[in-house]
Backbone as CSV, one residue per row, in Angstrom:
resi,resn,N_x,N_y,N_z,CA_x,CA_y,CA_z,C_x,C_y,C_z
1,UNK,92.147,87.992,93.572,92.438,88.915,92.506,93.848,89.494,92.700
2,UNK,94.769,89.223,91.486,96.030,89.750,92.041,95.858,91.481,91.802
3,UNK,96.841,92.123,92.545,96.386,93.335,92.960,98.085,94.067,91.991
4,UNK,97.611,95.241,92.046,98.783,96.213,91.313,100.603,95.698,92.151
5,UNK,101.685,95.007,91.097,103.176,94.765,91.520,102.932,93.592,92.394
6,UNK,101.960,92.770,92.431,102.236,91.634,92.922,102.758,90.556,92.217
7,UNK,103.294,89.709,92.897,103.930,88.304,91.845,102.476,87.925,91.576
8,UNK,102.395,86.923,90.079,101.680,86.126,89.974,102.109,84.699,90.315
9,UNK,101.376,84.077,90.216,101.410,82.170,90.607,102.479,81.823,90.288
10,UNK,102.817,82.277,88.400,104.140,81.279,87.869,105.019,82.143,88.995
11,UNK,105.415,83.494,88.943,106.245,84.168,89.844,106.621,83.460,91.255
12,UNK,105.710,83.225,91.516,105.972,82.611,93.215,106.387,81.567,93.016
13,UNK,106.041,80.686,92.438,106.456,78.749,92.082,107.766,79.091,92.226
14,UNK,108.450,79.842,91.457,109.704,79.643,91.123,110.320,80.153,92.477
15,UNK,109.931,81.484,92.829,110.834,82.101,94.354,110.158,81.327,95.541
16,UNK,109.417,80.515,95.763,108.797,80.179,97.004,109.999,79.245,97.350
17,UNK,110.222,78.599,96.975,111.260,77.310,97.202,112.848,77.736,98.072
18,UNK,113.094,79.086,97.114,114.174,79.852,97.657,114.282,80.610,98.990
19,UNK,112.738,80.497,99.379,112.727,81.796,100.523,112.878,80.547,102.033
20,UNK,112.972,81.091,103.031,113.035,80.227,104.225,111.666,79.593,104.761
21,UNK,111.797,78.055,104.777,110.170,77.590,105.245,109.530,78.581,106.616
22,UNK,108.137,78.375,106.622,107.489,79.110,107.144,107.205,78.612,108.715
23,UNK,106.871,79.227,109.444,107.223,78.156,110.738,105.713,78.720,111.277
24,UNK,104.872,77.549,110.981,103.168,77.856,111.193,102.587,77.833,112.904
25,UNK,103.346,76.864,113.583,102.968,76.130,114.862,103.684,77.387,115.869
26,UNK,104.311,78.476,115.269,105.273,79.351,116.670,104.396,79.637,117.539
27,UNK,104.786,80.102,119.058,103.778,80.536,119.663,103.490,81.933,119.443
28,UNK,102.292,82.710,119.976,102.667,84.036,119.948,101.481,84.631,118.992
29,UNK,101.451,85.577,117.770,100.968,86.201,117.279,101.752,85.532,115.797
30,UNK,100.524,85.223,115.383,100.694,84.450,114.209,101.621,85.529,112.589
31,UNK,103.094,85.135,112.352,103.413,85.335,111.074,102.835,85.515,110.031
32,UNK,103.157,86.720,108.907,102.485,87.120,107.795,103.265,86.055,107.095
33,UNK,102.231,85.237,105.992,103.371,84.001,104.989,104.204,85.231,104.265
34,UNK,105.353,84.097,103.807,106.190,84.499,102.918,105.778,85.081,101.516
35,UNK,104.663,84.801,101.179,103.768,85.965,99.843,103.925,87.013,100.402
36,UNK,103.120,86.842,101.166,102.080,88.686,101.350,103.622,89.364,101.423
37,UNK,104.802,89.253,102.254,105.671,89.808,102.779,105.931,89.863,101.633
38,UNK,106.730,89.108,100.721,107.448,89.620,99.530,106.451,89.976,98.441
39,UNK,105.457,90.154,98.529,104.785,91.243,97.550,104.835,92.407,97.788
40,UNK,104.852,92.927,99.110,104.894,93.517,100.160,106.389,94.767,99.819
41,UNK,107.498,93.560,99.678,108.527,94.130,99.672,108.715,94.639,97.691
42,UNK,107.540,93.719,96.745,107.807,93.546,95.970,107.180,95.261,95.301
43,UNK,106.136,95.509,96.310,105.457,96.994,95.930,106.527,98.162,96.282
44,UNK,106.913,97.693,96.976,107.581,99.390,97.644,109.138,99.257,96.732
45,UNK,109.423,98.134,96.035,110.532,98.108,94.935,110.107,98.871,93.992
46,UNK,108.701,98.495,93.156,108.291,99.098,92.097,107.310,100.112,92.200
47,UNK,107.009,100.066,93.225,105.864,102.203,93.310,107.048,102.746,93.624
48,UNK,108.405,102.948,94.129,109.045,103.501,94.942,108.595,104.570,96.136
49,UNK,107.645,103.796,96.778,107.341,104.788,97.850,107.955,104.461,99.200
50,UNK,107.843,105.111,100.176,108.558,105.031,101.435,108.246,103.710,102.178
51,UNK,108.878,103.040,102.947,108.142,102.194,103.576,107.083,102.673,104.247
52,UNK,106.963,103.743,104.708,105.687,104.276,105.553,104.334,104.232,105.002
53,UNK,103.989,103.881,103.518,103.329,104.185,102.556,102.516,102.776,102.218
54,UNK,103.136,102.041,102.957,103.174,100.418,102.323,101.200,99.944,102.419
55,UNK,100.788,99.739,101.795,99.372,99.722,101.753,98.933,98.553,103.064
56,UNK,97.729,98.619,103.944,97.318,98.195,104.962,97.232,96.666,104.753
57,UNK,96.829,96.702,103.628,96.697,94.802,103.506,97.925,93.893,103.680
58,UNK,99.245,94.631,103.560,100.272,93.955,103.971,100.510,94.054,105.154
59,UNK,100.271,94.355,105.714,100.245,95.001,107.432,101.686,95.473,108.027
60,UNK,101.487,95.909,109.024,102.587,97.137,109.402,104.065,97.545,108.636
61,UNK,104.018,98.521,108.238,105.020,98.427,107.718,106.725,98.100,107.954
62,UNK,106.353,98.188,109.781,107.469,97.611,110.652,108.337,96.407,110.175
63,UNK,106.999,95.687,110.671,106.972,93.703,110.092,107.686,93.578,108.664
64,UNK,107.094,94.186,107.318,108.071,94.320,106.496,109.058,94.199,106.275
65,UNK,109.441,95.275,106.866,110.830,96.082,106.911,111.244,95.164,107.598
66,UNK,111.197,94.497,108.631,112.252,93.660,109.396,112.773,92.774,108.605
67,UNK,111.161,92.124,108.224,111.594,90.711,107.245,112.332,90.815,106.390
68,UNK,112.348,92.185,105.737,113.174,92.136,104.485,114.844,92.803,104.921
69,UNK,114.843,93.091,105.862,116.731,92.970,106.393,117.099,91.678,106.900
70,UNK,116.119,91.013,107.401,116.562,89.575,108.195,116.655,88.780,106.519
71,UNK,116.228,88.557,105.544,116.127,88.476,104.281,117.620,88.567,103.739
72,UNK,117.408,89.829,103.987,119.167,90.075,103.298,120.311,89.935,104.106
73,UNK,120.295,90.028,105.226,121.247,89.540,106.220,121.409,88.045,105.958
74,UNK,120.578,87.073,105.832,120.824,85.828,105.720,120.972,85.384,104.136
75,UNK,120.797,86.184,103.668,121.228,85.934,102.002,120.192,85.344,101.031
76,UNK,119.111,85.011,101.948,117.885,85.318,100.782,117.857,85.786,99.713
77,UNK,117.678,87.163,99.859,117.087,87.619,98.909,118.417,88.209,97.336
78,UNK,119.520,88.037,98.029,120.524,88.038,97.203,120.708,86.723,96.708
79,UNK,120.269,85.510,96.816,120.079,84.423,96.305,118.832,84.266,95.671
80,UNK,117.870,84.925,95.718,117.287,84.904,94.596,117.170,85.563,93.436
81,UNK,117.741,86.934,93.531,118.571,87.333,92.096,119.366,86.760,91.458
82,UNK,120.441,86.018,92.562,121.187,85.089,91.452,120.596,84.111,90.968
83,UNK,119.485,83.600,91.219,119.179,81.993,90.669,118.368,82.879,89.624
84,UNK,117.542,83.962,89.472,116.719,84.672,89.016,117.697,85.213,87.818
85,UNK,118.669,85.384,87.579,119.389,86.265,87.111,120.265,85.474,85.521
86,UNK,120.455,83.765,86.302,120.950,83.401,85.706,119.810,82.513,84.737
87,UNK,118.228,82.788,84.837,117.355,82.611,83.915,116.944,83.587,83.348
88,UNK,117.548,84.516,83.210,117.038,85.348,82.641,116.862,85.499,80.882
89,UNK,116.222,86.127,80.329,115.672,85.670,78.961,116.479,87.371,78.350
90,UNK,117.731,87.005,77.738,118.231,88.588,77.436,118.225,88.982,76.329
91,UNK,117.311,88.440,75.360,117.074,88.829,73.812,116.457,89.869,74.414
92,UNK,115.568,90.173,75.482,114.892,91.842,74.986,115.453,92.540,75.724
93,UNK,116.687,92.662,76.325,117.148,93.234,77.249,117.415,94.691,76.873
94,UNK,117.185,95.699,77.425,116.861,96.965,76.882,117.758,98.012,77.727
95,UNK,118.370,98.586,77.096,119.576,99.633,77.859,119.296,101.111,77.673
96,UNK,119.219,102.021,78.643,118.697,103.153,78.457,120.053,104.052,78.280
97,UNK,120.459,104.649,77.252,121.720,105.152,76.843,121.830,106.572,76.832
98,UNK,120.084,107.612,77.315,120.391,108.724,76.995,121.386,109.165,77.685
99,UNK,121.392,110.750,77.990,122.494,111.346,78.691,121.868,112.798,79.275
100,UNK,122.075,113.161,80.274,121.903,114.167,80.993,122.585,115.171,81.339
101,UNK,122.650,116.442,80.677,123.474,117.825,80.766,123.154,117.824,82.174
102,UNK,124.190,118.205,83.337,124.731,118.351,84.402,124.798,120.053,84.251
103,UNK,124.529,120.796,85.272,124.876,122.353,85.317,126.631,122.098,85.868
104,UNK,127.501,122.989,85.150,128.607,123.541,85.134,129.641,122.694,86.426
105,UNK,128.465,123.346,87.735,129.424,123.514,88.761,129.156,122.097,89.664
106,UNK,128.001,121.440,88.856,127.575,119.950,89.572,129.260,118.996,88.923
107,UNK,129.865,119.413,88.251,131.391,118.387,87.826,132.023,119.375,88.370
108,UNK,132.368,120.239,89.484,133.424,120.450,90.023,134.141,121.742,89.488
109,UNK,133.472,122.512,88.347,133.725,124.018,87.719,134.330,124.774,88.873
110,UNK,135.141,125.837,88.572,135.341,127.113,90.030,134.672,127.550,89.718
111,UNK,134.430,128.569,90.542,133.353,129.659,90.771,134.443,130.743,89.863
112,UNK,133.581,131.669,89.509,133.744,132.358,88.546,134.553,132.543,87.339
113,UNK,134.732,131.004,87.005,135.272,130.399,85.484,134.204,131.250,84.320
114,UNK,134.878,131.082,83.197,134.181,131.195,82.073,132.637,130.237,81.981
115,UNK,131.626,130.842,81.259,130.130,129.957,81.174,130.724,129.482,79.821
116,UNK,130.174,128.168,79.704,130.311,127.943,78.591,128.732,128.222,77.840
């Protein structure tokens, strides 16, 4: 059952290929696959919660976190935005244009200028 911000099937087909093969035979304490990890990394993108937060089924949130700097250190995961990026479908592409009143002295006002 896919679970809340996980990739689905088509999702993975396409990024599995991009990510680094999995190395099954290491010795030691057996590797989380390359799913769980980047769903993993794919939740704490879109809940924005802390890594500390990261739900148990992905397991430690350590392991994560490593994978996903060793990820970007080797250019992973910035290679898959670009291959991702340049399929992208931009008829619905949607731009958020409001604007946000700033208080006075958040742009740099003096202190005891005129209020507007």
């Amino acid at each position: 059952m896919l679970k809340r911000y996980e990739l689905t099937d088509q999702e993975w087909n396409r990024i599995a290929p991009l990510l680094p093969p999995e190395k099954p035979n290491r010795p030691g304490r057996p590797s989380k696959d390359n799913r769980t990890m980047l769903n993993a990394m794919v939740w704490i993108a879109r809940s924005g919660a802390p890594w500390r937060d990261l739900p148990e089924r992905y397991g430690p949130w350590e392991t994560v976190y490593s994978r996903f700097r060793k990820w970007i250190e080797d250019g992973f995961l910035d290679n898959i935005f670009r291959v991702l990026s340049l399929e992208a479908e931009l008829e619905e592409l949607s731009l958020d244009a409001s604007i946000v009143k700033a208080h006075q002295h958040s742009a740099g006002a003096k202190k005891g200028g005129q209020q507007v």
